[in-house]
N, C-alpha and C positions, 0 to 999 in steps of 0.2 A: 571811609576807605582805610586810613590809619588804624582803626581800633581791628577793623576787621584784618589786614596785615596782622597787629600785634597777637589778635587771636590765634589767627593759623597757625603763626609761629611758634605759641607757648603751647597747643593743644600737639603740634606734631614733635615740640619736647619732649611735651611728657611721654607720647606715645615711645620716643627714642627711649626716654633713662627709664621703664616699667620694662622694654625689650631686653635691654641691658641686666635691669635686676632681677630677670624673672630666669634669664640665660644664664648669669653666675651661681644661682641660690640654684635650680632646679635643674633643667635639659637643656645645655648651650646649645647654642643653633648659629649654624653659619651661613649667612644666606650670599651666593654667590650667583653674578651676574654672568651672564654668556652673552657676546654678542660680536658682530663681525659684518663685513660689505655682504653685499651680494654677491653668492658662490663660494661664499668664503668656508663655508661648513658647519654652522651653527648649526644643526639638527645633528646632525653626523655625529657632533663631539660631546653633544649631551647622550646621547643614547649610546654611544660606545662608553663615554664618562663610566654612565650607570651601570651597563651592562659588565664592566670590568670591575667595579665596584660591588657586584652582587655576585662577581666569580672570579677571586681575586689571584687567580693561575698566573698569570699576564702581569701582574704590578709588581715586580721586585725592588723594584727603587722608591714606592712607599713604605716607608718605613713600618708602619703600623700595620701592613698588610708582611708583610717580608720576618715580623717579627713576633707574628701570627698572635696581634692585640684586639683587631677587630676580629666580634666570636660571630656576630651576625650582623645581616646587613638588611634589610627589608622599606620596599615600599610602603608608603601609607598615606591619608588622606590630606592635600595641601592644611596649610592655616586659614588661608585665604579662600573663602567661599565667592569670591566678585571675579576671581582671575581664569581664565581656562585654563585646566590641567596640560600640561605638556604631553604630550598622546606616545607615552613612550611604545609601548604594547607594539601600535599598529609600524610604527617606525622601525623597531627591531624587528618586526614581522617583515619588513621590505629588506632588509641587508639579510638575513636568514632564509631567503625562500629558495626554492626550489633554482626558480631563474630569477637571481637578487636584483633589485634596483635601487636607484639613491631615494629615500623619502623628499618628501615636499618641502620647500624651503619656508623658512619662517616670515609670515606675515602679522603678526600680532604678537603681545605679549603673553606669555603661558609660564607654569610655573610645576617645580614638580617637589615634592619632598623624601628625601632617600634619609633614613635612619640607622644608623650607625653603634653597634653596643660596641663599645670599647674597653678593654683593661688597660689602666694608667702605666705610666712608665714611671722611673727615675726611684725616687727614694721614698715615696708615700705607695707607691705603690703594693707592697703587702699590706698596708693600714686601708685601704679601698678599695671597694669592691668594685666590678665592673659598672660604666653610667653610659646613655646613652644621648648622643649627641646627634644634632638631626642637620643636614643639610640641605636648605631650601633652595632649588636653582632655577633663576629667574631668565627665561629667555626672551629677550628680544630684537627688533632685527637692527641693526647698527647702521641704516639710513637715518633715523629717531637718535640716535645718538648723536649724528653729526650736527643735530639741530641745535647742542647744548651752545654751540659759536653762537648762534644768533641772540641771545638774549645781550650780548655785548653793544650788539649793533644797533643804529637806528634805518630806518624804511632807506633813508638817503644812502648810507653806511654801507650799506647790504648792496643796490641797488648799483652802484657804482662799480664795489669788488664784483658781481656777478657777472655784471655785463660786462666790466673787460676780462675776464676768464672765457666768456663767451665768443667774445671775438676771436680767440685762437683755439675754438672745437670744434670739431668735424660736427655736421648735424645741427647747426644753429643756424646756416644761414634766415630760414623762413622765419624764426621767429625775429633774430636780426631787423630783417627786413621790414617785419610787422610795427619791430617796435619803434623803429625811423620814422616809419608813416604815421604814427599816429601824434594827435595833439591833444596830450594829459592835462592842456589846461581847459580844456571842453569839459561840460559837464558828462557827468557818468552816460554811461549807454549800458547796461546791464550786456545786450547781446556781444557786443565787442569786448566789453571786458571777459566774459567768457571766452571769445574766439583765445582770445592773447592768450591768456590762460591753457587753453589746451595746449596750444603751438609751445607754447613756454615748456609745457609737460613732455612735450614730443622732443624738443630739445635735450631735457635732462635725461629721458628715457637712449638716446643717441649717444649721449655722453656716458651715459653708466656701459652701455651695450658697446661701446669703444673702449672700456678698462679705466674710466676716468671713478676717480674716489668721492670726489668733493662734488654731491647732487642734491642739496637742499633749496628748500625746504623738503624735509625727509619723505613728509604725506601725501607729496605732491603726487609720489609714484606709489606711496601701499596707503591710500586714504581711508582705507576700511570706509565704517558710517559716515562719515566726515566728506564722501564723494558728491560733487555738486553745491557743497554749502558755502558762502561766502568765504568762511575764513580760509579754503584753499583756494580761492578765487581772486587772482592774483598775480604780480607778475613783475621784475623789474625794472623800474623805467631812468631815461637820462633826470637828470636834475634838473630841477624847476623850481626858481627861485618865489616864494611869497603865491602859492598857488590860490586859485579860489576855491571860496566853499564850493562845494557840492560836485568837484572837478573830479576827471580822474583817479591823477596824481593825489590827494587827498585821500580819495576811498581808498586804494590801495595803500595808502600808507597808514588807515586806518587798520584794514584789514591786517596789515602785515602784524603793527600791535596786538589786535588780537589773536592772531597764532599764536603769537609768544606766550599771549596771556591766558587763552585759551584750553591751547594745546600743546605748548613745550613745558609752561612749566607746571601742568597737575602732574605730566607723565614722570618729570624727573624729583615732584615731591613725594611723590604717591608709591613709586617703584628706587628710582637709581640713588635716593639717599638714602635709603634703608637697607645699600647692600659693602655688605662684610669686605670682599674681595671680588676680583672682576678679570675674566681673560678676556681679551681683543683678537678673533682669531684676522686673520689679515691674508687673501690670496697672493704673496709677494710674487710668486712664478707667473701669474698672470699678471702682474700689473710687468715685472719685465717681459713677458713677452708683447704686451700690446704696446712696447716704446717709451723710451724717454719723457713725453711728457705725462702718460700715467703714471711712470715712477715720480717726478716731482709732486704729482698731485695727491700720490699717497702722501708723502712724506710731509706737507705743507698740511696736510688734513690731518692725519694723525696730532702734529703737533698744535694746530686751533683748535680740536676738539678736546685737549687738557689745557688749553689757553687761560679758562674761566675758574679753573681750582686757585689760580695764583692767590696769596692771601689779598684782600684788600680789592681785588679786581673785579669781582659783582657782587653787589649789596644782596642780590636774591639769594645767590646762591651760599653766603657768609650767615644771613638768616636761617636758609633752610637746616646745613647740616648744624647750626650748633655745636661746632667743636669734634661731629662723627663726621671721619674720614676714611673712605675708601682703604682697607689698610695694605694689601696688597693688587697689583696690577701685572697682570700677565703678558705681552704683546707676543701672540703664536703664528710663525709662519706654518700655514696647512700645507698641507700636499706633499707632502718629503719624501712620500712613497713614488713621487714620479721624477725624483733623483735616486744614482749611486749613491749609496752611503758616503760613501770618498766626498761627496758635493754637498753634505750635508751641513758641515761647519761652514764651509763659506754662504750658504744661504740662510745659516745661523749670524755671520757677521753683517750681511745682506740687512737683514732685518734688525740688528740690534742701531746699524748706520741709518735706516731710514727712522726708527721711531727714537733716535736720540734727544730730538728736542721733547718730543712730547714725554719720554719716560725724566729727562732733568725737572720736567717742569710738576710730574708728580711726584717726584725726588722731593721738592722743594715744598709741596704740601704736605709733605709728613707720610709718602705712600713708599713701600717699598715694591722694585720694578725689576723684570727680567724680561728678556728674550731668548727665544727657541725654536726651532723647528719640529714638527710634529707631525703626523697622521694618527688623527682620529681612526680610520680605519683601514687597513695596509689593503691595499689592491693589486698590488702589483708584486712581482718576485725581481730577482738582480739579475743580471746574466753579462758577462764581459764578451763580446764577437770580437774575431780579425777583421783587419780593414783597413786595406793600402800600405801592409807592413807593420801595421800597429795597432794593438786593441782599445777598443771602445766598451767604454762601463755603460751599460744602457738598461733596464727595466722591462718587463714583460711584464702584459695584463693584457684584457679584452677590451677591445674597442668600442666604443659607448654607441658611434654611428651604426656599427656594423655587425656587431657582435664574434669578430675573426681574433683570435690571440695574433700578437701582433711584438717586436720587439722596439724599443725607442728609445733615440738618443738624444736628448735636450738639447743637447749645445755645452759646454762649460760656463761655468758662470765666473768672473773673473778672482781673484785673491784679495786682490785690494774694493773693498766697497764703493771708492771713489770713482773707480774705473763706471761703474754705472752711471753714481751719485750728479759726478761732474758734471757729463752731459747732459744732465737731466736736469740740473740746475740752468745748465746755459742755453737750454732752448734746443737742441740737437734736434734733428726730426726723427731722426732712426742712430742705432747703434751703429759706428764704424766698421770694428772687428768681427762682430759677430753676431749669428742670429740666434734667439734663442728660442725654442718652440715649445710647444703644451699640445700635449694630447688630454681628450678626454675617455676616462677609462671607466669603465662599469666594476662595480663592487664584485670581488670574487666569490665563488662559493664558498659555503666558509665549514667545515668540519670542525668540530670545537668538541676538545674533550672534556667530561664531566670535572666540574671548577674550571674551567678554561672561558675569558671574554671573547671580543674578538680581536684578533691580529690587531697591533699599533705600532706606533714608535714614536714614544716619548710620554704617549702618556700619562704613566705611572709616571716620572719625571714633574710633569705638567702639576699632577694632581698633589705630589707633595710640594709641591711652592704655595699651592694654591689651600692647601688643606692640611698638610701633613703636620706642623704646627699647633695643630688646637686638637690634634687626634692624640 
């Protein structure tokens, strides 16, 4: 078991420093991670990424685009022959049609490679000719990320924080209920352990679909191939001291180790150590409008899922990278396009206040971090109405239910981040002052003139933090 550890660990060295030497001597490649909750706009932001990338009308605030270095830009075949392609084609074919729609949110890992010829800047640059740098971006969906917390944990560890999170979500009663009645010091029953199991999934499925962040184990809800098999088969239970063989309580605390060992960490050896830079895109609008306690619950999640970078704080993960660290970390609030501009900076502080812990604590692994607001793909136009003597900065776009244009006013969101923060911290049930709402809007048709991506805001922004550097 040791030699085998010591194996893994020295063969996924090398593979690191031969990535390293083969990116300085020949064609640097930056491979950057995309990932974000559910609704958060993972697909959206990859495929506008590219699309504004292969028609760089739209990116003034990248520098190398702005200062016209990149001469071309083109797709081409991944490295990786084991990963699915990330299906940009069909995805841009959805926001460009005729009558546009959102494409499919991401269920799986997929991967795409965008190719970059670039002319150097600075003082070598008459001495060098144009080189071409390739961008490999890796998407996957940011339930599987939240997973990285649990290797921290033991079955007990785990099993205790869940269930009292549980005690105060909507949507848990029946598994609650299930899981009182039951006695984990009985031996296994294959059929019950499954029931629990579902009920447990119906739970987190309740919890995500109520604006809640924190829903691991990630597979429980997109288990691909892994549906049905023991190691999601599983479930939290009270504490049970000195259990017997062949109990409940034991298998599932066996099984629990194997997810970890299993399934959390091939995916984060296999894929999340091997990447350059990373943005988190994060629904902040939605998580305030669904209340107070989905905002603590982003913000407590954000900062356990950069918990396990601390130096010294899991031997796995100290093993895995070897000394490669994530070098930059993006944290993007989405949806900007269903605020005023005017609202933009405070929902820029909004998010800079919820992901504080988690960006100190990549701070403190050597990553560098930002926060910003963004739309991947603008939907909506500005428009200020009268109204009771006073105007209202509000957003027009089409209505996703209905398909009617429609005008919308959010609410304000406050100046001070605390104003939310606080009562989110102390348990609030609903905001005091104010309500704050979310429409959901359908991509607009989009006219795009030749060199022109589509509509954003911010991304050019986005993309030089994230890239603009090694261009």
């Amino acid at each position: 078991m040791v030699i085998g550890t010591i194996a893994d660990t020295l063969t996924h060295g090398v593979e690191t420093l031969n990535d390293t030497v083969s990116g300085a001597l020949f064609e640097p490649v930056i491979r950057l991670g995309v990932t974000g909750l559910a609704r958060s706009g993972k697909t959206v932001f990859i495929t506008s990424l590219v699309a504004n990338l292969l028609d760089r009308g739209r990116m003034p605030q990248l520098l190398a685009a702005s200062e016209a270095r990149i001469l071309a830009a083109y797709l081409q075949p991944q490295p990786d022959d084991t990963i699915p392609r990330f299906d940009y084609e069909t995805h841009l074919g959805a926001l460009t049609a005729r009558d546009p729609h959102w494409p499919d949110s991401t269920r799986a890992v997929s991967e795409l490679r965008l190719s970059l010829r670039v002319r150097p800047s600075g003082l070598l640059s008459g001495l060098q000719g144009p080189r071409t740098i390739h961008l490999d971006i890796v998407d996957y969906p940011g339930e599987w990320l939240l997973d990285l917390g649990l290797l921290d944990k033991s079955f007990a560890e785990w099993s205790a924080d869940t269930l009292g999170r549980m005690a105060r979500r909507p949507g848990a009663d029946a598994f609650l209920s299930a899981v009182r009645a039951e006695d984990s010091s009985q031996e296994l029953d294959e059929v019950r352990a499954k029931r629990l199991a579902e009920t447990f999934t119906q739970a987190l499925t309740a919890a995500r679909q109520a604006g809640l962040s924190d829903c691991t184990p990630g597979r429980f809800l997109l288990p691909g191939d892994l549906a049905g098999s023991p190691v999601v088969t599983f479930a939290p239970l009270p504490p049970l001291a000195d259990a017997p063989r062949r109990s409940l309580w034991r298998e599932f605390d066996r099984r629990f180790e194997a997810y970890k060992r299993e399934v959390v960490k091939p995916f984060f050896r296999d894929h999340f150590a091997r990447i350059d830079r990373q943005v988190v895109l994060v629904d902040a609008l939605g998580a305030i409008h669904a209340g107070p306690a989905a905002v603590e619950d982003l913000r407590r999640t954000m900062a356990e899922t950069l918990q396990a970078f601390r130096p010294g704080r899991n031997a796995f993960l100290s093993q895995l990278l070897l000394g490669k660290r994530v070098e930059k970390i993006l944290f993007a609030a989405t949806k900007a396009d269903h605020l005023h501009h005017r609202q933009h900076g405070r929902l820029t502080a909004i998010m800079e206040a919820l992901t504080r812990e988690a960006r100190d604590r990549a701070r403190f692994a050597g990553a560098e971090t930002q926060a910003m607001s963004i739309a991947a793909l603008r939907a909506t136009v500005e428009q200020s109405l009268p109204h009771g003597g006073d105007t209202l900065d509000c957003v027009r776009g089409t209505l996703l239910d209905s398909g009617k244009q429609a005008a919308f006013y959010p609410g304000a969101l406050p100046d001070d981040p605390n104003l939310l923060l606080g009562p989110a911290r102390e348990g609030a049930e609903k905001w005091l002052d104010q309500d704050y709402e979310v429409m959901s809007f359908a991509p607009a048709k989009l006219h795009l003139k030749p060199g022109e991506g589509p509509p954003h805001i911010r991304l050019d922004r986005a993309a030089q933090f994230l890239i603009g550097d090694r261009l």
